[in-house]
PyMOL Python script that loads the backbone (N, CA, C, O; Angstrom):
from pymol import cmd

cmd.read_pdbstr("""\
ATOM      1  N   UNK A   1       0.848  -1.171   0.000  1.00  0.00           N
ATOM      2  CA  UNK A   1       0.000   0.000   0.000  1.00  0.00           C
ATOM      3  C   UNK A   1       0.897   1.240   0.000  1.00  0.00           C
ATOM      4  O   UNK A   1       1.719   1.249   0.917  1.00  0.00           O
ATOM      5  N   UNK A   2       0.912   1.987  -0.592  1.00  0.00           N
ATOM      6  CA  UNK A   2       1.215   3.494  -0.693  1.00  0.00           C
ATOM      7  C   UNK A   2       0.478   4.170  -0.231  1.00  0.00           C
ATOM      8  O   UNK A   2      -0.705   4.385  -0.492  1.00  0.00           O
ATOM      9  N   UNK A   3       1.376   4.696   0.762  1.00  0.00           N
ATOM     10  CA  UNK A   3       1.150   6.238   1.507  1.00  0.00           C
ATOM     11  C   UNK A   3       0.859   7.534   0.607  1.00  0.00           C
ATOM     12  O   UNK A   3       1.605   7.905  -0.299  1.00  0.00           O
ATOM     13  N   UNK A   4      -0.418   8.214   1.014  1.00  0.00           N
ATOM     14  CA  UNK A   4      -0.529   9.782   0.780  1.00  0.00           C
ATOM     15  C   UNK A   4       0.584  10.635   0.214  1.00  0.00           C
ATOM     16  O   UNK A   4       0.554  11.408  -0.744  1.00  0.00           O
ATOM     17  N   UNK A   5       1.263  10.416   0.775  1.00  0.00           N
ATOM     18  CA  UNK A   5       2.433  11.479   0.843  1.00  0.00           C
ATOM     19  C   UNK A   5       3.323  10.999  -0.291  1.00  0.00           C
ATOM     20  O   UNK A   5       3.737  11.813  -1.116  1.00  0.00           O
ATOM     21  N   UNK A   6       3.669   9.569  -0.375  1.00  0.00           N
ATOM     22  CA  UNK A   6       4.167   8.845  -1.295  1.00  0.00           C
ATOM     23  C   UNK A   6       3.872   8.729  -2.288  1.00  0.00           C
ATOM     24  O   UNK A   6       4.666   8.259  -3.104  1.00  0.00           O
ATOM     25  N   UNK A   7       2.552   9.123  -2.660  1.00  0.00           N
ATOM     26  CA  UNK A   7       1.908   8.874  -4.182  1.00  0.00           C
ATOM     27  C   UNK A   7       2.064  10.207  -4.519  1.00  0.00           C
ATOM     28  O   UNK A   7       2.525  10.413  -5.642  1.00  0.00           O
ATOM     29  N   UNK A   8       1.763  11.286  -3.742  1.00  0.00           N
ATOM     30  CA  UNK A   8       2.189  12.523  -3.926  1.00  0.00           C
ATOM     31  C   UNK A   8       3.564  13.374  -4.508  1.00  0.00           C
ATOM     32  O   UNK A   8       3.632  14.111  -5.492  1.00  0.00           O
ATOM     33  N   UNK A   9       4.458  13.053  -3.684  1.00  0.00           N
ATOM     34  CA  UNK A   9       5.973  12.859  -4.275  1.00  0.00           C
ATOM     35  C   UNK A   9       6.405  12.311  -5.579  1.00  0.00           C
ATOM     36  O   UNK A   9       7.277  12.808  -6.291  1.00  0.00           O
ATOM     37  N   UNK A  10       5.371  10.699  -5.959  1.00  0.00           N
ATOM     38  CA  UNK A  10       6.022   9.818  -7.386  1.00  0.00           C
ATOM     39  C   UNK A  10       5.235  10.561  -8.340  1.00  0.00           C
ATOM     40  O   UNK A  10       5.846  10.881  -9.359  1.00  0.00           O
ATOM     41  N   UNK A  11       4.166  10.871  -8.265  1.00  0.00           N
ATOM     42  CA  UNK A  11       3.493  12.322  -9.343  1.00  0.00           C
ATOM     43  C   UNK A  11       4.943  13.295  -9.609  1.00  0.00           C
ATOM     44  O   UNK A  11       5.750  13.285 -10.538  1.00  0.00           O
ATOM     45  N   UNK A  12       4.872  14.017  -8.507  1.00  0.00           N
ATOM     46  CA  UNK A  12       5.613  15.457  -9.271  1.00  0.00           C
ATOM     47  C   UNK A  12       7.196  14.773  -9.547  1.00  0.00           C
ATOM     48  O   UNK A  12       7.957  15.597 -10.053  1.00  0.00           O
ATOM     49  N   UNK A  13       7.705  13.648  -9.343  1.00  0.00           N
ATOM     50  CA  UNK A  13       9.188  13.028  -9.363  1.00  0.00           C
ATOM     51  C   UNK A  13       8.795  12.790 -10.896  1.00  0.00           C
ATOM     52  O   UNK A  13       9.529  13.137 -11.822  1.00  0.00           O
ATOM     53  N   UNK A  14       7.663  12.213 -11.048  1.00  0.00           N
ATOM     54  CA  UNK A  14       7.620  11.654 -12.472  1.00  0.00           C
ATOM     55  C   UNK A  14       7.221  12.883 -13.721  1.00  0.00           C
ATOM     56  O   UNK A  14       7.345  12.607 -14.914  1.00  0.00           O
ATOM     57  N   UNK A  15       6.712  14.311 -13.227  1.00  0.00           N
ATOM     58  CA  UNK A  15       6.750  15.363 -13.690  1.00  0.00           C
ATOM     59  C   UNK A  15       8.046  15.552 -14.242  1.00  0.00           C
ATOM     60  O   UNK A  15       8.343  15.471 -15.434  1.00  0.00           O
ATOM     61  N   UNK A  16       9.088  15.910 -12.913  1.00  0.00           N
ATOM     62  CA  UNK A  16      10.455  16.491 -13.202  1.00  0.00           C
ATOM     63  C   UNK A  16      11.206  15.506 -14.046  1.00  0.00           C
ATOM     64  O   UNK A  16      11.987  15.909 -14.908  1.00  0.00           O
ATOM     65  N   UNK A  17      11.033  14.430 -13.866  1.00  0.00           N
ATOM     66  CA  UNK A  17      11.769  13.321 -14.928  1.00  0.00           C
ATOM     67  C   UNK A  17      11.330  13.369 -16.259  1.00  0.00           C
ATOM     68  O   UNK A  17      12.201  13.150 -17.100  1.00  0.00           O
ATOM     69  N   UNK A  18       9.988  13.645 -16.731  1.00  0.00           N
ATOM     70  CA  UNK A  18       9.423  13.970 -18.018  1.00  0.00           C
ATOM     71  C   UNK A  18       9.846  14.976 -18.591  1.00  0.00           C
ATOM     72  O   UNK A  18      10.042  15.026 -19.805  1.00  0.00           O
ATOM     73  N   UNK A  19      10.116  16.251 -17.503  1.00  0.00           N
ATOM     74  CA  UNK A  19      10.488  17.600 -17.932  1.00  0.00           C
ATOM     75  C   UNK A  19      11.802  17.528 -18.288  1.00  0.00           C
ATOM     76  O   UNK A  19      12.153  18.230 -19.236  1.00  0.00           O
ATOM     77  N   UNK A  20      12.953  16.543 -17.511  1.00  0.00           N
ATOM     78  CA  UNK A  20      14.327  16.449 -18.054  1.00  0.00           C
ATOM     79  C   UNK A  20      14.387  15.673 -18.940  1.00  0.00           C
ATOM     80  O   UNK A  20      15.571  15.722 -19.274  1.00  0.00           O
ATOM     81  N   UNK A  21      13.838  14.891 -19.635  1.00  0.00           N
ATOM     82  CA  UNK A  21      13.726  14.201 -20.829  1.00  0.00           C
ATOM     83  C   UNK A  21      12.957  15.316 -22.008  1.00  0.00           C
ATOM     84  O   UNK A  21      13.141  14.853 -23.134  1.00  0.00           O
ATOM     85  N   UNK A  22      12.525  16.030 -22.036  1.00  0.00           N
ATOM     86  CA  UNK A  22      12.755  17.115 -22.915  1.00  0.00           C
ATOM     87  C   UNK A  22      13.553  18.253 -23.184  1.00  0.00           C
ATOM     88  O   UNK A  22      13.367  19.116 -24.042  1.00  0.00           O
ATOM     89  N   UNK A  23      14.696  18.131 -22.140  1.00  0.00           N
ATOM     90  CA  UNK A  23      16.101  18.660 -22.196  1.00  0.00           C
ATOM     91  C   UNK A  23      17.253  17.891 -22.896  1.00  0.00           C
ATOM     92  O   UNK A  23      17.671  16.827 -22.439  1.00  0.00           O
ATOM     93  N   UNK A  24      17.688  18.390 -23.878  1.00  0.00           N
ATOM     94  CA  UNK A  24      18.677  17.760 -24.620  1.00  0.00           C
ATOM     95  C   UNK A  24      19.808  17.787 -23.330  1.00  0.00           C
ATOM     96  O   UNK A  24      20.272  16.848 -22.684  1.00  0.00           O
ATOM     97  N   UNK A  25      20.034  19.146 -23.238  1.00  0.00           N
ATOM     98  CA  UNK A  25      21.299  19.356 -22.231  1.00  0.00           C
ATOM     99  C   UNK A  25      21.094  18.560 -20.655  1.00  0.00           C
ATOM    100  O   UNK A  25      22.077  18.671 -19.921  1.00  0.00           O
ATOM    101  N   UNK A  26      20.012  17.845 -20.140  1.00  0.00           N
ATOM    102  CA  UNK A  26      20.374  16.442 -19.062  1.00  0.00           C
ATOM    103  C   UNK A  26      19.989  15.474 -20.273  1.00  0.00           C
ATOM    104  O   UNK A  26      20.666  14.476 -20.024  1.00  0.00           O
ATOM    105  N   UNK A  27      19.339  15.235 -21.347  1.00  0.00           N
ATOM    106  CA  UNK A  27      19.824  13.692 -21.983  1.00  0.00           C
ATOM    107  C   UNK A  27      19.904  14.242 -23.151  1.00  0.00           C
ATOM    108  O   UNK A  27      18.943  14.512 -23.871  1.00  0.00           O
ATOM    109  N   UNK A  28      21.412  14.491 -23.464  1.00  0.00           N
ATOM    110  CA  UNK A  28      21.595  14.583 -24.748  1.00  0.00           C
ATOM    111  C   UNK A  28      21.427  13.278 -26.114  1.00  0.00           C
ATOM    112  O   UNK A  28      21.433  13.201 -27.342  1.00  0.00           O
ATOM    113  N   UNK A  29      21.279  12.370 -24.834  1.00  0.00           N
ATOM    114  CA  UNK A  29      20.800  11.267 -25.935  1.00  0.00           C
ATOM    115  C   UNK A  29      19.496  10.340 -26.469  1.00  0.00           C
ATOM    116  O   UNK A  29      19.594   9.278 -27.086  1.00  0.00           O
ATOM    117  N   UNK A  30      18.528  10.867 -26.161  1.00  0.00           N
ATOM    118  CA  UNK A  30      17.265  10.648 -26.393  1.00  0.00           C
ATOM    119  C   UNK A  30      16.687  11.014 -27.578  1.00  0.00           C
ATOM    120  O   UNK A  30      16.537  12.147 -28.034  1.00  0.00           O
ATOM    121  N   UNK A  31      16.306   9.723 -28.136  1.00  0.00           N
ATOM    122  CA  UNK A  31      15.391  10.126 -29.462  1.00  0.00           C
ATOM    123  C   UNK A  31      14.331  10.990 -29.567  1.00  0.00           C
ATOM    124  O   UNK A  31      13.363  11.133 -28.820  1.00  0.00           O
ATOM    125  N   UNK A  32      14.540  11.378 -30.271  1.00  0.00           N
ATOM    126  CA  UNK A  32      13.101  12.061 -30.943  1.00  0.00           C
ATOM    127  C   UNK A  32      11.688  11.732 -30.730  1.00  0.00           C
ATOM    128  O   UNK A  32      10.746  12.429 -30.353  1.00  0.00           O
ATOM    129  N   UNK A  33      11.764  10.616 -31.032  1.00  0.00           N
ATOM    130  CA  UNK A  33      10.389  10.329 -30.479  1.00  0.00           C
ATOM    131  C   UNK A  33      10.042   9.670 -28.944  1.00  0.00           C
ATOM    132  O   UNK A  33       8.870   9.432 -28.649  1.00  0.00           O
ATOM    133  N   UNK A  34      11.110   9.405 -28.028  1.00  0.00           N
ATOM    134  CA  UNK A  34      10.875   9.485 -26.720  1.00  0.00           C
ATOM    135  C   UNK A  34      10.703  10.858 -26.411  1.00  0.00           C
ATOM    136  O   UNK A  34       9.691  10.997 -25.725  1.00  0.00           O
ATOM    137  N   UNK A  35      11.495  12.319 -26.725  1.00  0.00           N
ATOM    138  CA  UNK A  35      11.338  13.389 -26.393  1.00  0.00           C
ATOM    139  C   UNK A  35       9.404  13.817 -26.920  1.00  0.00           C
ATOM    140  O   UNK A  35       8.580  14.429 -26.240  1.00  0.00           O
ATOM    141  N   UNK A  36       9.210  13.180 -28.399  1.00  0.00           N
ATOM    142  CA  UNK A  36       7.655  13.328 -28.623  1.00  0.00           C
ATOM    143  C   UNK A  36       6.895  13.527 -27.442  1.00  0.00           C
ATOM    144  O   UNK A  36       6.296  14.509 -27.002  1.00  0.00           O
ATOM    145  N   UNK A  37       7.181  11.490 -26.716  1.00  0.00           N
ATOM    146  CA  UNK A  37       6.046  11.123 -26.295  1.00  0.00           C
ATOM    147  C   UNK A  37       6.156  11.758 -24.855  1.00  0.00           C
ATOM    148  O   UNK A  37       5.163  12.043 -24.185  1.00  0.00           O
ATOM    149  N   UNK A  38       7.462  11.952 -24.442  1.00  0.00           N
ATOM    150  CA  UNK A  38       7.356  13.050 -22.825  1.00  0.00           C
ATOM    151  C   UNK A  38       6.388  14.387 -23.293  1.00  0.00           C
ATOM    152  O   UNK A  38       5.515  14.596 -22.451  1.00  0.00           O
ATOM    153  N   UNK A  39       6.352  15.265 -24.362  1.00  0.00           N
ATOM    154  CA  UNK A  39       5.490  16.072 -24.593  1.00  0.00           C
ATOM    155  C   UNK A  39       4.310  15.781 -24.535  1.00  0.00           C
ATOM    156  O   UNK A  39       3.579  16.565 -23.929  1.00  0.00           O
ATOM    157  N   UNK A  40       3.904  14.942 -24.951  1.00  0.00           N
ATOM    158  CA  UNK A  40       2.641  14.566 -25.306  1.00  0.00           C
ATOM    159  C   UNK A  40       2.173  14.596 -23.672  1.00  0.00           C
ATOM    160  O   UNK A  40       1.623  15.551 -23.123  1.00  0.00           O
ATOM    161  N   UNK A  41       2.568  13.183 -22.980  1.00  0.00           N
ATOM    162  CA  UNK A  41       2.741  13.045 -21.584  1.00  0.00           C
ATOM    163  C   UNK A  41       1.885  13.930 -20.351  1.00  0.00           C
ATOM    164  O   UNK A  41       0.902  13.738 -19.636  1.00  0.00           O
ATOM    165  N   UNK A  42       3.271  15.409 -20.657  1.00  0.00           N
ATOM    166  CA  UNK A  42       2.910  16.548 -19.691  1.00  0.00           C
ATOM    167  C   UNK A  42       1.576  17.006 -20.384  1.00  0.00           C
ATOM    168  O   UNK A  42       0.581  17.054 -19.661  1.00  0.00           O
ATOM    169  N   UNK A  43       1.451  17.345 -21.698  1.00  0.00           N
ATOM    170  CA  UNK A  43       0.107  18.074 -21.988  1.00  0.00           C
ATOM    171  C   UNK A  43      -0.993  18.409 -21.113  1.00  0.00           C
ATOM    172  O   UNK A  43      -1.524  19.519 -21.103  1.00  0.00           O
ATOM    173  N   UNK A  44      -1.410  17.203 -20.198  1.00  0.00           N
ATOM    174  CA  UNK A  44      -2.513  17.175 -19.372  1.00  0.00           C
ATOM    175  C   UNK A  44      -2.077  16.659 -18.416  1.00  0.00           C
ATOM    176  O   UNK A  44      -2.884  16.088 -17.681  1.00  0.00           O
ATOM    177  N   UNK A  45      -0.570  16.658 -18.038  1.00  0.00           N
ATOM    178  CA  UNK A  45      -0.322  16.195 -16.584  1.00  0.00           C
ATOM    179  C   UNK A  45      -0.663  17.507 -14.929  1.00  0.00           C
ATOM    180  O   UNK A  45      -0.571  18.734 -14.898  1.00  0.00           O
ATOM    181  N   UNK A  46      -0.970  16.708 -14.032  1.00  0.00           N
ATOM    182  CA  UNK A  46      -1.475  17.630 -12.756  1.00  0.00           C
ATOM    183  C   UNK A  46      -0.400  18.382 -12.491  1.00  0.00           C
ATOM    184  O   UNK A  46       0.745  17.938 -12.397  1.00  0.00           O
ATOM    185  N   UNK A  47      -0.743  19.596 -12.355  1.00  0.00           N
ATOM    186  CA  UNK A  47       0.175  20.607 -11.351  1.00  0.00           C
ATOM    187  C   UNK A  47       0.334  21.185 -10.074  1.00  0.00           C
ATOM    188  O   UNK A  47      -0.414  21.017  -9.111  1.00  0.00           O
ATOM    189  N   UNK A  48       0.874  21.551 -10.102  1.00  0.00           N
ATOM    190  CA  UNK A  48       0.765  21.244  -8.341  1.00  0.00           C
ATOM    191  C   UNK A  48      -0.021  21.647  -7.874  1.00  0.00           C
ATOM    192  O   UNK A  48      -0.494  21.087  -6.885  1.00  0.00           O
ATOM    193  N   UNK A  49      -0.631  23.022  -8.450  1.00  0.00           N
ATOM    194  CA  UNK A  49      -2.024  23.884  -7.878  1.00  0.00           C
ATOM    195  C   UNK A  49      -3.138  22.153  -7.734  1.00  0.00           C
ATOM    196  O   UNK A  49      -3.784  21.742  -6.771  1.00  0.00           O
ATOM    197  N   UNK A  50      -2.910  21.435  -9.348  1.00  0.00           N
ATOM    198  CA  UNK A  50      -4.135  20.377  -9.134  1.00  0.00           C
ATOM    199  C   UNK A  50      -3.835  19.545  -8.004  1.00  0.00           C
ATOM    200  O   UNK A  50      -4.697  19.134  -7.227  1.00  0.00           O
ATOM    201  N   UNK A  51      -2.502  19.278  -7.907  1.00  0.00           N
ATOM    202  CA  UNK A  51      -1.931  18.195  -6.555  1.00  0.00           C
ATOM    203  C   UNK A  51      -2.605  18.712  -5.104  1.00  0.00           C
ATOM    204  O   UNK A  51      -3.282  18.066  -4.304  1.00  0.00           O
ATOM    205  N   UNK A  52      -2.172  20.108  -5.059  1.00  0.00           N
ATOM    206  CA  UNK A  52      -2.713  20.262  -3.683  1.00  0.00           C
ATOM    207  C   UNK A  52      -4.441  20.884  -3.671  1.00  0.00           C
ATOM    208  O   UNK A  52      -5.095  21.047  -2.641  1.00  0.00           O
ATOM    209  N   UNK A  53      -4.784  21.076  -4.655  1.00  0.00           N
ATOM    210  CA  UNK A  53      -6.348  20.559  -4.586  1.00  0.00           C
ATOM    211  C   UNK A  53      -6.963  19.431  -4.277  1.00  0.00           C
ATOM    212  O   UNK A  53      -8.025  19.336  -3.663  1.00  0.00           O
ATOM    213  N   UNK A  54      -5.987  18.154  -4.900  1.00  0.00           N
ATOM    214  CA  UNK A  54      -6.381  16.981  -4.961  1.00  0.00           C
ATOM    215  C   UNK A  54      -6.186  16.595  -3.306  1.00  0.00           C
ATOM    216  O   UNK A  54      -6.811  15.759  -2.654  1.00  0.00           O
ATOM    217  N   UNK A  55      -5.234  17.389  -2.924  1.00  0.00           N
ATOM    218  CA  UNK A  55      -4.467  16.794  -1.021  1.00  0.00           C
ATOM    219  C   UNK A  55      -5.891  17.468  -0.536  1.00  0.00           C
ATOM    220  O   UNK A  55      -6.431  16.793   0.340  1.00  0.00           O
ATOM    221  N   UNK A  56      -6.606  18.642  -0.911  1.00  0.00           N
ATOM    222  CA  UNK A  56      -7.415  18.987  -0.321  1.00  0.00           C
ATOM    223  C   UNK A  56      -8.932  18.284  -0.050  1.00  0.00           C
ATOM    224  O   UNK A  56      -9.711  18.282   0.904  1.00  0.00           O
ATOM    225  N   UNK A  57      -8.930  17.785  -1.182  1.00  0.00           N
ATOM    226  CA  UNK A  57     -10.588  16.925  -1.215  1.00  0.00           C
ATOM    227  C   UNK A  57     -10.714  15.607  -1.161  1.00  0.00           C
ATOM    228  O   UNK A  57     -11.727  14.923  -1.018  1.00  0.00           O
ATOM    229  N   UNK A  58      -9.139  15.180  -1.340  1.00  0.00           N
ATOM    230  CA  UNK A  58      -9.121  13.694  -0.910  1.00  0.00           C
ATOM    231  C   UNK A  58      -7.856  13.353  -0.199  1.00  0.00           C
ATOM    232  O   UNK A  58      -7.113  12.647  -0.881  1.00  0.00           O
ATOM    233  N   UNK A  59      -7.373  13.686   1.081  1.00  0.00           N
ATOM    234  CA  UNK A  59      -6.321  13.725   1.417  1.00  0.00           C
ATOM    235  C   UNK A  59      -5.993  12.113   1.915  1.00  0.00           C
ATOM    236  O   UNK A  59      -5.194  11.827   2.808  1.00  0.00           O
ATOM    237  N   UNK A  60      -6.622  11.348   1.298  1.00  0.00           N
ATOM    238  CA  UNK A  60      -6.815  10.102   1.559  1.00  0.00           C
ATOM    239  C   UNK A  60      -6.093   8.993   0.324  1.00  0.00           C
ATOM    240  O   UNK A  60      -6.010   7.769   0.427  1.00  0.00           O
ATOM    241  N   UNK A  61      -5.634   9.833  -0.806  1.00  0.00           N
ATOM    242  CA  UNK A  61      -4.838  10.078  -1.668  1.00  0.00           C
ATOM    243  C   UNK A  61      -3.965  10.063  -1.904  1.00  0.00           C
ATOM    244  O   UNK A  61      -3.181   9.188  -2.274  1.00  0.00           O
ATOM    245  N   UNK A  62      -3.880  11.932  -1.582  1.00  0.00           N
ATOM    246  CA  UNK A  62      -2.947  12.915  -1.980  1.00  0.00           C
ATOM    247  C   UNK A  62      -2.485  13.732  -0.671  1.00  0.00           C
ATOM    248  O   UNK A  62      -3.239  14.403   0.034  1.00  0.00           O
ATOM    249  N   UNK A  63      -1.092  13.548  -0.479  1.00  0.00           N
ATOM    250  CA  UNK A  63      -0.813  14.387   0.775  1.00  0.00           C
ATOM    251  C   UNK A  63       0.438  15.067   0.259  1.00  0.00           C
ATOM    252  O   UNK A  63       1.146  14.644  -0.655  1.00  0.00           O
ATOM    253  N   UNK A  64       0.593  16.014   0.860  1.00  0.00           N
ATOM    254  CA  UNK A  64       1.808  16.577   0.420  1.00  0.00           C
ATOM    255  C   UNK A  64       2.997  16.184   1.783  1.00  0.00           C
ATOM    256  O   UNK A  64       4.064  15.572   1.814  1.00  0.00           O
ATOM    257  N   UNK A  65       2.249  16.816   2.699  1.00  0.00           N
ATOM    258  CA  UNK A  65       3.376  16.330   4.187  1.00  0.00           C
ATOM    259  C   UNK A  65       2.057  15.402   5.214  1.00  0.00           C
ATOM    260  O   UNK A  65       0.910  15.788   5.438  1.00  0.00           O
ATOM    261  N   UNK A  66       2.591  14.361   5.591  1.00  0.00           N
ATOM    262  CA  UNK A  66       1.675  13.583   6.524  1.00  0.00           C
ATOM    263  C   UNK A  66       1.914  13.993   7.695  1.00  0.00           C
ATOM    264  O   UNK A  66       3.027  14.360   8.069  1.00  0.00           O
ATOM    265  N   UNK A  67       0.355  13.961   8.763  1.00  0.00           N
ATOM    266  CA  UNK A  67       1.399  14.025  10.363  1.00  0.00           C
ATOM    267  C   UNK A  67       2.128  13.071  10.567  1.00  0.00           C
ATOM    268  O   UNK A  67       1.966  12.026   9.936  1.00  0.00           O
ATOM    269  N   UNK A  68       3.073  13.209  11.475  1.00  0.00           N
ATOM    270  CA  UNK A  68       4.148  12.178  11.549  1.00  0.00           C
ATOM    271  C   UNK A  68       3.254  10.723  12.420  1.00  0.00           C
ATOM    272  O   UNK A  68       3.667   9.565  12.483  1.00  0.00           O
ATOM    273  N   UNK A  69       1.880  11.313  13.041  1.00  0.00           N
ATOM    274  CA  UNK A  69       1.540  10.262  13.778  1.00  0.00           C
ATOM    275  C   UNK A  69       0.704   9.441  12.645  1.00  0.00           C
ATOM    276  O   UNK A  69       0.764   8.247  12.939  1.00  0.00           O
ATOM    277  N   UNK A  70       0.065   9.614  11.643  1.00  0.00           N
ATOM    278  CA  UNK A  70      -0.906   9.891  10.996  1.00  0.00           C
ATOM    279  C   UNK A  70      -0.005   8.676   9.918  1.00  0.00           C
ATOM    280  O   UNK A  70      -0.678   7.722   9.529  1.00  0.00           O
ATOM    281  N   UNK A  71       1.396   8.748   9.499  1.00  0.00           N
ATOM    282  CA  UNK A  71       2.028   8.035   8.877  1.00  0.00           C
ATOM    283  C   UNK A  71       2.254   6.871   9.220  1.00  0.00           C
ATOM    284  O   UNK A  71       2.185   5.849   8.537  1.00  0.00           O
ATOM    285  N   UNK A  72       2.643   7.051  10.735  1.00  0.00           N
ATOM    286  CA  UNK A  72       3.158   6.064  11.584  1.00  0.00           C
ATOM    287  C   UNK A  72       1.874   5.068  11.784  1.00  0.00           C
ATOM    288  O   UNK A  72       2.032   3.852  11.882  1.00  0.00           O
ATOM    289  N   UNK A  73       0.851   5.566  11.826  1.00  0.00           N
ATOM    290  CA  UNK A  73      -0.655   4.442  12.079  1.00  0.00           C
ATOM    291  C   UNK A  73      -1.065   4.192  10.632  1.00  0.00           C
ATOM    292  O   UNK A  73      -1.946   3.345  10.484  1.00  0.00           O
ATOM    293  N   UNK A  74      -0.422   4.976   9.178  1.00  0.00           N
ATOM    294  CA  UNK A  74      -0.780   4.584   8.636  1.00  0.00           C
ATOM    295  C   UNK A  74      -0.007   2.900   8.001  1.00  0.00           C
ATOM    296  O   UNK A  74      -0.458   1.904   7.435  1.00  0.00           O
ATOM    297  N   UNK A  75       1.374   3.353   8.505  1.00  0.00           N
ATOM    298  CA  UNK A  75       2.692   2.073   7.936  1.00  0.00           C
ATOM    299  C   UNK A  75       2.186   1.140   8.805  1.00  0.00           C
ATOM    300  O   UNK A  75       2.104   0.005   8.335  1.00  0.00           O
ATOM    301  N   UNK A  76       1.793   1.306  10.035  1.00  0.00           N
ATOM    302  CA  UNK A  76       1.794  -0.073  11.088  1.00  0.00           C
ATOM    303  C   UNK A  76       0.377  -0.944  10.246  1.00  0.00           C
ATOM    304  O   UNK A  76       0.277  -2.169  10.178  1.00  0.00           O
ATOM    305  N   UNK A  77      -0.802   0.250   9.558  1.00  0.00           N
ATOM    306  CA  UNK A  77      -1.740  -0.917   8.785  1.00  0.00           C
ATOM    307  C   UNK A  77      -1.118  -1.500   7.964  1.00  0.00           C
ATOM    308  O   UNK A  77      -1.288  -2.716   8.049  1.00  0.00           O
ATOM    309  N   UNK A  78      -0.370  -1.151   7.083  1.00  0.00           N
ATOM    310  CA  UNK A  78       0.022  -1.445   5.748  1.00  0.00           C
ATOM    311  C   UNK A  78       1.124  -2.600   6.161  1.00  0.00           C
ATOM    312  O   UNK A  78       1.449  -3.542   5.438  1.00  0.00           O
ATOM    313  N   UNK A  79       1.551  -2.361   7.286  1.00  0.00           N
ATOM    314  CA  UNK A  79       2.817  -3.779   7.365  1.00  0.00           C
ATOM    315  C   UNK A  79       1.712  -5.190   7.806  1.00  0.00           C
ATOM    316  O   UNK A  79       1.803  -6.393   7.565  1.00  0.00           O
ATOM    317  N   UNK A  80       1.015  -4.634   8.307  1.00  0.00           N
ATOM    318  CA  UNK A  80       0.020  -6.066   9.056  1.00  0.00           C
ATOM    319  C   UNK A  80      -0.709  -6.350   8.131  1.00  0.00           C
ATOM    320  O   UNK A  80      -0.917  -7.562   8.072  1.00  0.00           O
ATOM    321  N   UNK A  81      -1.484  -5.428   6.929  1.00  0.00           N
ATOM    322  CA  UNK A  81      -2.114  -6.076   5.845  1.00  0.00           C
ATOM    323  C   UNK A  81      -1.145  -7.228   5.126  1.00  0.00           C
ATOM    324  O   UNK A  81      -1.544  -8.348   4.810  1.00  0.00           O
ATOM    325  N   UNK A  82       0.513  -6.613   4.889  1.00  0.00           N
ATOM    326  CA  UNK A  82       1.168  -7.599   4.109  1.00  0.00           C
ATOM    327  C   UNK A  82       1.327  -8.951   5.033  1.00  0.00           C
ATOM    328  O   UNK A  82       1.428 -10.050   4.489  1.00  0.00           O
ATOM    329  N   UNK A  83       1.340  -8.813   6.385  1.00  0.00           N
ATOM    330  CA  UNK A  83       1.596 -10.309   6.893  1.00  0.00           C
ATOM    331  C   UNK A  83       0.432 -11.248   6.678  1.00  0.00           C
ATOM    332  O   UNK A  83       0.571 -12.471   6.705  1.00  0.00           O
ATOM    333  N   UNK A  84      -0.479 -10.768   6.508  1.00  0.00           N
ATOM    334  CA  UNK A  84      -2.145 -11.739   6.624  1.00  0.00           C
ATOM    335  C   UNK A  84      -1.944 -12.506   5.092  1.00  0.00           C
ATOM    336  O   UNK A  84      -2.802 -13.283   4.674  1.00  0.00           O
TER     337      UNK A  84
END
""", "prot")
cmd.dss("prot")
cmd.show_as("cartoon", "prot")
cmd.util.cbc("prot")
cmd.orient("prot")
């Protein structure tokens, strides 16, 4: 199970990785049509305004920072779901 906060983070990680794959100068070696399909990609990808809307109406989701207690009760479910 993935954490709030965690799904939150691999969104905008996978933003900035799309965005440096349409930089020649961090991959000067990427085809053409991988650089295409990262365009294509972002077109309609969330921004952060949408991210922290999304933390707002479903923070069940989308978190940007978890309480630290809030994490901690959430990992102790998620480790006991995997033992069952």
């Amino acid at each position: 199970m993935t954490l709030p906060d965690e799904r939150y983070r691999a969104v905008m990680m996978t933003k900035e990785f799309l965005l440096d794959l349409l930089d020649p100068k961090t991959y000067p070696r990427i085809p053409r049509k991988i650089r295409d399909q990262a365009k294509i990609c972002l077109r309609h990808y969330p921004s952060g305004f949408d991210l922290e809307a999304a933390s707002r109406g479903s923070p069940e989701v989308f978190q940007r920072r978890m309480e630290p207690v809030s994490r901690l009760i959430m990992e102790f479910e998620r480790d006991n779901k995997l033992k069952e």
